[in-house]
N, C-alpha and C positions, 0 to 999 in steps of 0.2 A: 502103416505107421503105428508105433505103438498107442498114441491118443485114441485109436479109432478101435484096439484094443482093448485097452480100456472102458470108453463108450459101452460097448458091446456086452464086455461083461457085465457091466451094470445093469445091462438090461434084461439080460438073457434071448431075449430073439432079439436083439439087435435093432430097436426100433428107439428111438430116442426118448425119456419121457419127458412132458411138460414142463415149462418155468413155470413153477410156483411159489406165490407172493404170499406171506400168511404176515397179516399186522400182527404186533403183540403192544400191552401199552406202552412200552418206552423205545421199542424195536423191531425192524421188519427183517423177517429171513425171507431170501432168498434160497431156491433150492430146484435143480434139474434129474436128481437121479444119480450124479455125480460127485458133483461139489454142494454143499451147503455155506452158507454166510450169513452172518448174522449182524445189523447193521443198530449202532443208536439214533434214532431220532433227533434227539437235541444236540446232538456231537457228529454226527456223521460218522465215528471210530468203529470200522470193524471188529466186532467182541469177541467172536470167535468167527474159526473156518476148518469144516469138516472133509474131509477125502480119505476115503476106505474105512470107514469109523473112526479115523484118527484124529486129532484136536491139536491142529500145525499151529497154532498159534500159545507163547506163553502166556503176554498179556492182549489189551487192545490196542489197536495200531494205531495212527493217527496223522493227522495235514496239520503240519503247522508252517507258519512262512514268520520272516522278520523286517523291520523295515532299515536296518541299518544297511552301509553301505559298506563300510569296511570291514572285508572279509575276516577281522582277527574276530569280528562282533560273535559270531557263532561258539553260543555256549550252551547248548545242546546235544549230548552227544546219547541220544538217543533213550537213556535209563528213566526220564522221565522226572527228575529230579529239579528242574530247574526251568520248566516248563512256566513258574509264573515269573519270570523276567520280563519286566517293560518294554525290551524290545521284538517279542514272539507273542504271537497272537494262533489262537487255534480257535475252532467252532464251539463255543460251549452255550448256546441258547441259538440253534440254528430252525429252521421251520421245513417241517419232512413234506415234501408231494412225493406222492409216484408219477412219474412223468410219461412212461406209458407200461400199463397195466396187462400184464401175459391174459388177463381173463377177455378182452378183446381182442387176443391176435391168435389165438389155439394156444396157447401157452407157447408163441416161439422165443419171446424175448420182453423180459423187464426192466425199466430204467426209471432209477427211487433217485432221488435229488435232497439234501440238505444245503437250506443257504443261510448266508448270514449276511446282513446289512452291517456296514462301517459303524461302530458302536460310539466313536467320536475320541477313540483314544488308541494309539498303533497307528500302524499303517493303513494310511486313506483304501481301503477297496473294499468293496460288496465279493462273494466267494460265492460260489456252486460247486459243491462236491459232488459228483453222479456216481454212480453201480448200474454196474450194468451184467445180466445172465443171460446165457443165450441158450435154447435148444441143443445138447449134445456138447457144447464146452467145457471142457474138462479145467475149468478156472471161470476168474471172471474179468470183467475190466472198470476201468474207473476212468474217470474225464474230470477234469478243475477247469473250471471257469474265471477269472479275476477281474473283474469290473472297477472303473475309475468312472463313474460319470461325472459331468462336468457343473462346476459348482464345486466339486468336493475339493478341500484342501489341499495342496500340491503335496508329493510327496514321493516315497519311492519303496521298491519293495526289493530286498536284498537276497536274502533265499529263499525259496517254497521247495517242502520234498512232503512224499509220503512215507510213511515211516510203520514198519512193522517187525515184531521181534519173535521170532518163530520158537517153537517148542527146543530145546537141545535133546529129551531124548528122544524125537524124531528125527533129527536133522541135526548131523554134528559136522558134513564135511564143505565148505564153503566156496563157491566157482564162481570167479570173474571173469575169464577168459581162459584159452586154449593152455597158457603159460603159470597161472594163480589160480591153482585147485588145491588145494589143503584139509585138513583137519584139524578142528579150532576148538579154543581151551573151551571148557562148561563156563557160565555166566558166574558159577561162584568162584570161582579160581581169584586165590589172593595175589595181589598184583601191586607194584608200584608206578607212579608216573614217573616219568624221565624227565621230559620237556624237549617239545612242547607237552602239552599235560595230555594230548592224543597218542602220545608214546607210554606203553604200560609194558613194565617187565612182570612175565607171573612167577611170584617167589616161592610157590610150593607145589605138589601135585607131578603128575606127568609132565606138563608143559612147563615144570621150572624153569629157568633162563630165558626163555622162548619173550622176542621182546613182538610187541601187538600194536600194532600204528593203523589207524585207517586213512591213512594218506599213501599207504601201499598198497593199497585198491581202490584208487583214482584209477579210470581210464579216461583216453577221448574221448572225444562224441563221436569223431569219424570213426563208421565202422562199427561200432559198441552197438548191440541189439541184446544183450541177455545176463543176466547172472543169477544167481541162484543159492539157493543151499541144498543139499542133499543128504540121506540117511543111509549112513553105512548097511545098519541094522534092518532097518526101516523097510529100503527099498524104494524111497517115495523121496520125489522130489518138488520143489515149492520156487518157482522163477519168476522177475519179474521180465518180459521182455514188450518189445512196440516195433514197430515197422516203419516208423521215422523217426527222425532229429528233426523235424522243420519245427517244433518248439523251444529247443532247446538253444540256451543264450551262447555266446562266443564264437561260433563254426565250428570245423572239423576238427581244430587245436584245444579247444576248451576241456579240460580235466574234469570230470564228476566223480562224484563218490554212489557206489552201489550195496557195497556189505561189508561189514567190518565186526569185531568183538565191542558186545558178547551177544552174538546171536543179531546183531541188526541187517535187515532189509529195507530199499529203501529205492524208492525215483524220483531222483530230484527233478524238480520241475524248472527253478533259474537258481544259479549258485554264484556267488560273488568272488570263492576261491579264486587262486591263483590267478589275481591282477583283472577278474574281468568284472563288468560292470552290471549294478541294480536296474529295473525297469524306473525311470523317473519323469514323473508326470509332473503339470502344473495345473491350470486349472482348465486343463481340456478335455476329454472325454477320450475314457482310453477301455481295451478290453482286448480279452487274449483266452484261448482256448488252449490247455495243457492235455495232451492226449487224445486219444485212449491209447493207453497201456491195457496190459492183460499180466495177470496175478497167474501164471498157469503152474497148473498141480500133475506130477504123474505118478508113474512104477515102472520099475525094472531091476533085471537082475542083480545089475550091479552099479556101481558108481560113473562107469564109463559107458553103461547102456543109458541113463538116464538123462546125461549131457551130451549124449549123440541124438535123444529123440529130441532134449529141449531146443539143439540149434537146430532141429528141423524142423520144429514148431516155427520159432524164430524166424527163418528164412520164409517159409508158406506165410507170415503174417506180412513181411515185406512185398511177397506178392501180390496181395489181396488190399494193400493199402490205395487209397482211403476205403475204411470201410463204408460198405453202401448201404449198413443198417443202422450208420449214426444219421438222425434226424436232426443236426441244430444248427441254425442260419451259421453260424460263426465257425461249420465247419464243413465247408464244400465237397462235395463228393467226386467222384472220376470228371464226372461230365460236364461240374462247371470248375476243373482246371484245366492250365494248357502246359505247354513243353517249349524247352528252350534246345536246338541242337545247334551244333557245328562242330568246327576243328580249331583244333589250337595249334600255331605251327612257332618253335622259336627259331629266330636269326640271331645269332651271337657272333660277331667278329672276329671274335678270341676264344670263342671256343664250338668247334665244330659239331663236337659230339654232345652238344644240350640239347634236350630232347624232352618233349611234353608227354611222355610217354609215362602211367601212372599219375599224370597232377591230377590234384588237387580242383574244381572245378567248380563253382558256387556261385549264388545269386542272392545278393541280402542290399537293402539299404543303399544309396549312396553316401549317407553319412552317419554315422561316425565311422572309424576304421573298424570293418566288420569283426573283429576279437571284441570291441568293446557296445555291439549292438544285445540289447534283451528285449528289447520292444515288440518286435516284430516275429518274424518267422524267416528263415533262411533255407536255400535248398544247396546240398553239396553232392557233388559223384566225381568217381573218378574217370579220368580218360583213358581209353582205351589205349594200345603200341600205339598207332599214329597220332594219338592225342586225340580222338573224334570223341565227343560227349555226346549224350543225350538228359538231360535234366528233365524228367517227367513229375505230372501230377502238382503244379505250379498253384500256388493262388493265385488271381489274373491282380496285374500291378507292373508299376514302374519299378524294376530294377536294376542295377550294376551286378556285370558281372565279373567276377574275379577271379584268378588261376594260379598258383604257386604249385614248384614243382620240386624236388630234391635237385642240386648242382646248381640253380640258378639263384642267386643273390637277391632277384628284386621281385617283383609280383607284376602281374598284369592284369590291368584295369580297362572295361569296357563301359561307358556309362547309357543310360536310356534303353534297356532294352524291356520291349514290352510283353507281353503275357495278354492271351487271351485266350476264355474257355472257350475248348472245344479244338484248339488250334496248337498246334506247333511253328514256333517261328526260331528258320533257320538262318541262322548268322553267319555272314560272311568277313569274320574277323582279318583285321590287318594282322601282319606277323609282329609275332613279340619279338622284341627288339630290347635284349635288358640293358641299361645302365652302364656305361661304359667313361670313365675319366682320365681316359687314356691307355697306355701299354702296360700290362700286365706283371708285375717285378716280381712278387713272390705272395701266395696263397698259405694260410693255416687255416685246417677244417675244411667241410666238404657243407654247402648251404643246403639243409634239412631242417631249421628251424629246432636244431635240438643240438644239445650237447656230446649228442649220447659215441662219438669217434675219440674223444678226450677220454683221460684215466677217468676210472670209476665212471663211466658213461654210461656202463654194459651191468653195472651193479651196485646203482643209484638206491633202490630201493633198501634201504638200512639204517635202521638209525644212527645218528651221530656220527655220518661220515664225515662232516665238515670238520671233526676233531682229527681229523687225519691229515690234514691238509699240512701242519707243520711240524709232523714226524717225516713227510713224504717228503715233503721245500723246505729245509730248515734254511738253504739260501735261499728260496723265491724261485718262484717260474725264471728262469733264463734260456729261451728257447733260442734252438741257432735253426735259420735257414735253410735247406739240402742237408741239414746231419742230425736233429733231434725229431723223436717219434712221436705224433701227436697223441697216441694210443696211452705213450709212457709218462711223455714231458711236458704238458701240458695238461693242468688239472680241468677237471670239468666246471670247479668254479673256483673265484676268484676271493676266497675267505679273508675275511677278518683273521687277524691273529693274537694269541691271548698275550697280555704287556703289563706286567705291574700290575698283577690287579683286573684289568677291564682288559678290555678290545682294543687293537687298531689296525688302519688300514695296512695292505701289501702292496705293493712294485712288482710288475711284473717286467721283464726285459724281454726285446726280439731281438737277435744281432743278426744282421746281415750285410751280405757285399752289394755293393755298386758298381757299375761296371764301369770303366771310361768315358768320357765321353758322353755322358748324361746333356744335354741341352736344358737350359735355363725355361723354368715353366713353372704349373702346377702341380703336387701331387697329392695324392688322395689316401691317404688312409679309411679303407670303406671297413667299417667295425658291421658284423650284423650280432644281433645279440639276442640268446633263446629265452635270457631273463634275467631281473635285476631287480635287486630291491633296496629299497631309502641310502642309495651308493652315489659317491660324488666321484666322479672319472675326469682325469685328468691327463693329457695325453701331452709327453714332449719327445720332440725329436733331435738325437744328440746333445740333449740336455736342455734345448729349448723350449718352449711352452707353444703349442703348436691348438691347445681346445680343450676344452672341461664341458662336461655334462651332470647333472644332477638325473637321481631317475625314482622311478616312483615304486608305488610295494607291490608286488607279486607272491611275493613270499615263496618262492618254487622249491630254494633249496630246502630251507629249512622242514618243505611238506614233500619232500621224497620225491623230488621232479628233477630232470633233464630241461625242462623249457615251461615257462608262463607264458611271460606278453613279448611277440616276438616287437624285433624294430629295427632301425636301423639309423645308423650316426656316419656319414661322409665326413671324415675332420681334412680339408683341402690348408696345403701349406706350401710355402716358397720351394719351388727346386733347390734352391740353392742353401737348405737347411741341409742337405744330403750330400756327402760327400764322397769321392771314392774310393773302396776298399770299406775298411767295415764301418757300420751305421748299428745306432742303438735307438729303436726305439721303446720306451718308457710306458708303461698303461699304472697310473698309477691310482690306487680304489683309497681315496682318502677318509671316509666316511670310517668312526669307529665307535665305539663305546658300546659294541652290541654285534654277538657271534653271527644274528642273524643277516647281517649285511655285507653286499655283496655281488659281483657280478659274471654271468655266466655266458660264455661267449658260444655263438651257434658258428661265426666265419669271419675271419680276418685276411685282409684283400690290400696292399699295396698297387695304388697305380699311379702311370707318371703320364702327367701331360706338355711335351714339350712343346716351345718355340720352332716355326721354321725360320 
């Protein structure tokens, strides 16, 4: 592997050398041979970071977290600028240990600690930053701590991330995934905001027009292990990646931000984005261990050798998780987890070919609905063709476990299953059996919890698509049954439209036939939805008023998504609102005076349940 490449060279025979700790008065370097780091004292903020004599860092990095709850709260975007807002709190009089000391162990590994006590103003928690150097690591890793002891004032913690801004002429070209690898403007690049004020067009230079949002490199958590930046020139690349999600708030669906302009890197530790929820304490004793992540550094030839060695870092850290050289009660190693296995089998009436094949597979909390847990810890994998899971490396605990899969509409829930270290316990699940309100009439979309089969589904990431929406429907969505194309004719969301001035809601129409012969019952209009935000829906059939829902912020569109907080609305109505030959049903989004509102449909499901 290239890492061990590396290593090597640095050493010239190949032997590792020492972690070495050198205090200085206001900061401690760490340094192996490899990498060097250089850490504040009273801040915790990485000052600088050395690899191959290069100096990857422009400024000092820095943890800051905030205690609001409403995701728009975040006014941060990394420049440093706005850092003393009342609702963001960082370590600025923190108290340095080394927590253990390379001169007692050969030099294999050091771990230096800055904390800080709740100073009686922000968000209620005590903090522990760690650093951590290992023997032969070509980077380092870092671990946050966030303590609530009990006494302390209720309250709640909205986002925490780590936050570092790398040199640009070292590092000019940006990787979030296999799909968003680019080359990104310099930090001075004159630029406009759009709006939201995260959208910046650069007005001059090479990257003219070029418009720059970092809400176009959100990923999930499912799945997401690495991103990076890298140096054309250089050769040298700077990643942050980890080996799990079991800290990380909402499950698999939950959107995070990784790197964005100008030059930011970053691992968020809990993010309130897109609809999901704060950690919120009252006056109990609360406490939570974020990481270790690893900061890793390398070299290669080229842009494409460098993000083939870093997923292969990435992948070996996944193997090796938890690691067995973290020492701290709050973060159990192999031996005291355990494993949750079994099979998922679904039975569907009405549809043969549903299949648990790829779901979705997790274990969080019984309560709240697990998109909106940050307290805790969650464990997610996916299922193999037959759906058979193995969920390893568990904390031992009471939890539910949950499975969503793509084509099936509803979720499944298993509640009490327990964990213990040393142990695998395998479960002999009933068959999922989804949700059914009778016979089947007519299906729009395919249940993925995303939008992304609707127009502009496949090429969401853009600014100001929702201004598109009423050149593309200047009549409105009117979709027909068996003859319009979900890809063309139905928009991915469900916009506000500009009217005199402001905003107002759209009508969407569905026309379809009835067949004969319908018997007198209930039917169901089953709405699933991949997100929606401050939108008032109102659903009539044939012109009559069949349910209304109000729904809450997500904000998905507006931040370059396909889907926030997924959910689900059954609106059950008289048979006998339906009649034969053609039927209109009505979605209408009343909510206006603002582009950003809105609703974004993942699967729309007609069923009838008749009388014998």
């Amino acid at each position: 592997m290239l890492c061990l490449f590396v290593a090597a060279a640095a050493f010239g025979d190949g032997a590792p050398s020492k972690v070495i700790l050198t205090q200085k008065p206001g900061s401690v370097v760490l340094e192996n041979g490899i990498v060097s780091v250089e850490i504040g004292k009273r801040n915790g903020d990485p000052l600088s970071l050395l690899y191959r004599n290069q100096s990857l860092l422009a400024s000092p990095g820095y943890l800051n977290w905030h205690a609001e709850a409403d995701e728009d709260a975040e006014n941060d975007d990394g420049d440093g600028k706005k850092d003393n807002s009342s609702t963001f709190t960082r370590i600025r009089s923190g108290d340095f240990r080394v927590t253990t000391d390379p001169a007692t162990n050969a030099g294999a590994l050091a771990d230096v600690c800055i904390s800080q006590k709740f100073s009686g103003k922000g968000a209620p928690f005590d903090v522990e930053l760690h650093y951590v150097l290992r023997r032969g690591d070509s980077g380092f890793y870092e671990y946050v701590i966030f303590r609530h002891p009990q006494g302390y004032p209720e309250g709640q913690l909205g986002d925490a991330r780590m936050l570092f801004r790398v040199n640009d002429r070292i590092l000019d070209f940006m990787t979030i995934d296999d799909q968003r690898r680019r080359f990104m403007p310099p930090p001075g690049t004159p630029h406009q905001p759009l709006g939201p004020k995260e959208s910046m067009m650069m007005t001059d230079g090479p990257f003219k027009g070029v418009i720059e949002d970092k809400y176009h490199n959100f990923a999930d958590a499912g799945g997401h292990f690495i991103h990076g930046w890298e140096g054309s020139k250089s050769g040298l690349g700077c990643w942050i990646l980890y080996g799990s999600t079991e800290d990380e708030n909402g499950g698999p669906t939950k959107q995070h931000n990784n790197a964005h302009f100008p030059q930011i890197l970053m691992k968020i530790l809990t993010c309130c984005h897109y609809g999901a929820a704060p950690v919120k304490v009252g006056n109990e004793a609360w406490q939570k261990i974020y990481g270790p992540f690893m900061i890793y550094l390398n070299s290669g030839k080229d842009l494409d050798a460098l993000w083939a060695d870093a997923k292969n870092k990435a992948a070996a850290e996944r193997a090796v998780w938890p690691h067995d050289w973290m020492q701290n009660p709050l973060y159990p190693t192999a031996a005291g987890r355990g494993a949750v296995g079994g099979q998922l089998r679904i039975s569907d009436s009405q549809d043969a070919a549903a299949s648990s094949a790829n779901a979705w597979v997790g274990l969080a909390a019984a309560t709240p609905d697990w998109q909106q847990q940050s307290a805790g810890y969650q464990y997610w994998v996916r299922a193999d063709q037959d759906g058979r899971f193995n969920i390893r490396n568990v904390r031992p605990g009471t939890y539910t476990l949950y499975a969503f899969t793509d084509g099936v509409m509803d979720e499944f829930r298993h509640d009490g299953v327990t964990v213990e270290a040393g142990r695998t316990n395998e479960l002999a699940l009933p068959d999922w059996k989804p949700v059914r309100h009778g016979r089947q009439l007519w299906q729009i979309g395919t249940p993925d919890r995303t939008a992304k089969e609707f127009r502009h589904g496949d090429d969401y990431r853009q600014w100001g698509l929702w201004n598109k929406y009423p050149a593309e429907f200047p009549n409105g969505v009117n979709f027909v049954i068996g003859k319009s194309n979900e890809r063309t004719d139905w928009n991915y969301a469900q916009c506000t439209v500009p009217k005199n001035g402001s905003w107002v809601g759209a009508k969407w129409n569905i026309l379809f036939d009835v067949p004969d012969g319908l018997k007198p019952g209930t039917a169901t209009l089953r709405i699933a939805l991949a997100a929606a935000h401050k939108a008032l829906l109102r659903v009539y059939v044939n012109g009559k008023p069949a349910g209304s829902r109000r729904f809450d912020t997500d904000n998905a569109m507006m931040r370059a998504g396909i889907h926030g907080q997924y959910s689900q609305w059954d609106v059950a109505f008289d048979n006998t609102l339906l009649k034969p030959g053609r039927n209109i049903i009505t979605l209408d989004e009343q909510s206006g005076k603002s582009v950003q509102k809105n609703v974004m449909y993942d699967c729309l499901r007609l069923e009838a349940a008749e009388h014998e």
